[in-house]
C-alpha positions as CSV (number, residue, x, y, z in Angstrom):
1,X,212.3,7.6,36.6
2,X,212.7,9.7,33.5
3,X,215.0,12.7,32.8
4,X,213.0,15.7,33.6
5,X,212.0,14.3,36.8
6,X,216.0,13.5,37.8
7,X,217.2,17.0,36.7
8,X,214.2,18.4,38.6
9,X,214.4,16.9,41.8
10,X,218.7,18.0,41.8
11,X,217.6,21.9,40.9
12,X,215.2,21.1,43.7
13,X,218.0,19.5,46.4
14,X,220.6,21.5,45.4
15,X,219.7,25.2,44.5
16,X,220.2,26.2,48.2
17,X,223.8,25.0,47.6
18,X,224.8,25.4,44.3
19,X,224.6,28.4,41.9
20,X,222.6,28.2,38.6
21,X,225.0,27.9,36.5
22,X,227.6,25.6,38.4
23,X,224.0,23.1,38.9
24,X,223.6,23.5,35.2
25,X,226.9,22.5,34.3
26,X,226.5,19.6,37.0
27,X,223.2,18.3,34.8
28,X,224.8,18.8,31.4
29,X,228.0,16.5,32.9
30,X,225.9,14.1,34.3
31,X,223.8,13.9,31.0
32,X,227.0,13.0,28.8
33,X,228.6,10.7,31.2
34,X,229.6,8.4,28.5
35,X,231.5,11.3,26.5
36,X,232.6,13.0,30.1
37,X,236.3,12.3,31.7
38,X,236.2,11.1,35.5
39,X,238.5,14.2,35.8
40,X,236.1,16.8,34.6
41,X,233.5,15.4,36.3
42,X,234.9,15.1,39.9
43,X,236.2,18.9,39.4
44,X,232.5,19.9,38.9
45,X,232.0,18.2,42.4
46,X,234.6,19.2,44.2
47,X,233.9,23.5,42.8
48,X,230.3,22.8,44.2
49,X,230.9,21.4,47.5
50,X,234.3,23.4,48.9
51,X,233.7,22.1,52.2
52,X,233.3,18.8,51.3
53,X,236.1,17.8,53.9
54,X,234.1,18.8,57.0
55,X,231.0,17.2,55.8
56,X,229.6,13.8,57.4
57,X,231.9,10.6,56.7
58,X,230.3,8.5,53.6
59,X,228.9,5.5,55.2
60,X,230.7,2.2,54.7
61,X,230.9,0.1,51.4
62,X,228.2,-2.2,51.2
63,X,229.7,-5.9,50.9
64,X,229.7,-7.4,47.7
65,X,227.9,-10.8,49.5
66,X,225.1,-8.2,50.8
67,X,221.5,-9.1,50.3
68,X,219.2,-7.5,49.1
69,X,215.6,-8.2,50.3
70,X,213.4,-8.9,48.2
71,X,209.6,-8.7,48.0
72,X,207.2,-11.5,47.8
């Protein structure tokens, strides 16, 4: 899965949430990770979802002895 098709398919998901600019600012973060503080990055998140709090409970952690299937 390439780029352009992952930077699409957020503009896609997300411009009924997120303004242009703040998505924009979401794909450049999430382009330059590896140069990015965790800090930075979670303030991006946390501006484009203000209600995040009354949203659905994440679902649990997976266990680290989950498996996955596999196909033959």
């Amino acid at each position: 899965m390439g780029w352009d098709f992952v930077t699409e398919k957020f503009e896609r998901l997300a411009e009924r949430h997120i303004e242009p600019e703040l998505r924009a600012r979401i794909i450049d973060a999430v382009g330059h990770l590896d140069e990015l503080r965790v800090e930075d990055l979670t303030e991006l998140l946390a501006v484009s979802a203000p209600h995040a709090s009354q949203a659905a409970p994440a679902p649990p952690a997976r266990s680290a002895h989950a498996t996955t299937p596999t196909s033959d």
